[in-house]
N, C-alpha and C positions, 0 to 999 in steps of 0.2 A: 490424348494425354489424360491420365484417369482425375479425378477432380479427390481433393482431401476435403471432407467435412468433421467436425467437434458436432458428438449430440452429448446434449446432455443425461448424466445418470440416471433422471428419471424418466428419459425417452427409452434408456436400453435397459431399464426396468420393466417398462411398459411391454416392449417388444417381445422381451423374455417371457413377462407373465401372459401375454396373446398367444405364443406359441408353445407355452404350457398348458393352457386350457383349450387346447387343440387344432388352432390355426394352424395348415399346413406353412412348411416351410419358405416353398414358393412363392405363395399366397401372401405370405409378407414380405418378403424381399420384394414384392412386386410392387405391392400396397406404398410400401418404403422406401423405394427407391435404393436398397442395400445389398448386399452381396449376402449369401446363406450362409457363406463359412463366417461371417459376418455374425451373423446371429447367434450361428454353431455358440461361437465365441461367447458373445452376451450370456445366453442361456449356461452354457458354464461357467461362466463369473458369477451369476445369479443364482445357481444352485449352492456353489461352495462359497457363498458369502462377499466374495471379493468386490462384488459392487457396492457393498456398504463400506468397504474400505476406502474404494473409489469417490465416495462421494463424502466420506470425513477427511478424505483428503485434501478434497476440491473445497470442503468447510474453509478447513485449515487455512490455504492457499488464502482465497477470501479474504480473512481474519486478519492475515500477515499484510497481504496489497492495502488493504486500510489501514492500517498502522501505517505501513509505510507511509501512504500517502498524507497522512495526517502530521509524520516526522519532517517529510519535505514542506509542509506549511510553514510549520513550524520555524527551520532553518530558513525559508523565505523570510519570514517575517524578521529574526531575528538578523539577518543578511542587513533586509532595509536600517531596522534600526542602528545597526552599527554602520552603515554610509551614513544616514542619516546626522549621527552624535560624531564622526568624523567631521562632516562638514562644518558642526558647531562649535568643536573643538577650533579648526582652520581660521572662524571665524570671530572670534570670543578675543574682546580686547584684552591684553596684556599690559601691566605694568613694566614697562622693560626697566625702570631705576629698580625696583622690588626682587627681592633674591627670595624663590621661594623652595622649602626641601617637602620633602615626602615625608622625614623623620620629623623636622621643625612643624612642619606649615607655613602657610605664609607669615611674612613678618608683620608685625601691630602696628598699627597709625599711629604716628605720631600724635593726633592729637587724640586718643584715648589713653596714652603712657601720662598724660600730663594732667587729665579727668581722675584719674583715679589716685 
């Protein structure tokens, strides 16, 4: 079963510019462990540019998985804190005589209506 390898754009840089300054094609696939149509390929991505595209790609890529992975902290942290202020909430005495609104607020002590 044939085996898949990832090299990276400046291995098939590398490769292309060896068998542009004359390294037979053999001679690298050999050296390489690659296949020549293999290379074929490289060396024609490397002529017509495409491995610089290749490789602002794989910037790219990069750039975005770190982000990502910085967004998912992020959503961790804020996860805990909101269990977290749930719990507190659960656990936070209550006045059950005390009527309190959203619009009002809570209702005033009795003994500050009579301080003042």
């Amino acid at each position: 079963m044939p085996r898949h390898r990832s090299h990276s754009v400046e291995f098939k840089r590398q490769v292309a510019q060896e068998f542009l300054s004359g390294e037979t094609l053999h001679g690298l696939a050999k050296r390489h462990d690659l296949s020549r149509n293999l290379i074929r390929i490289w060396v024609e991505k490397y002529e017509t540019g495409a491995l610089d595209d290749d490789a602002r790609a794989a910037d790219l890529v990069q750039e975005y998985e770190a982000r990502i992975a910085a967004l998912e902290r992020l959503v961790g942290r804020q996860a805990l804190e909101l269990e977290f202020l749930k719990g507190a909430l659960k656990n936070a005495p209550r006045q059950r005589s005390a009527t309190t609104s959203v619009i009002t607020g809570p209702a005033v002590c009795p003994s500050l209506k009579d301080a003042g």
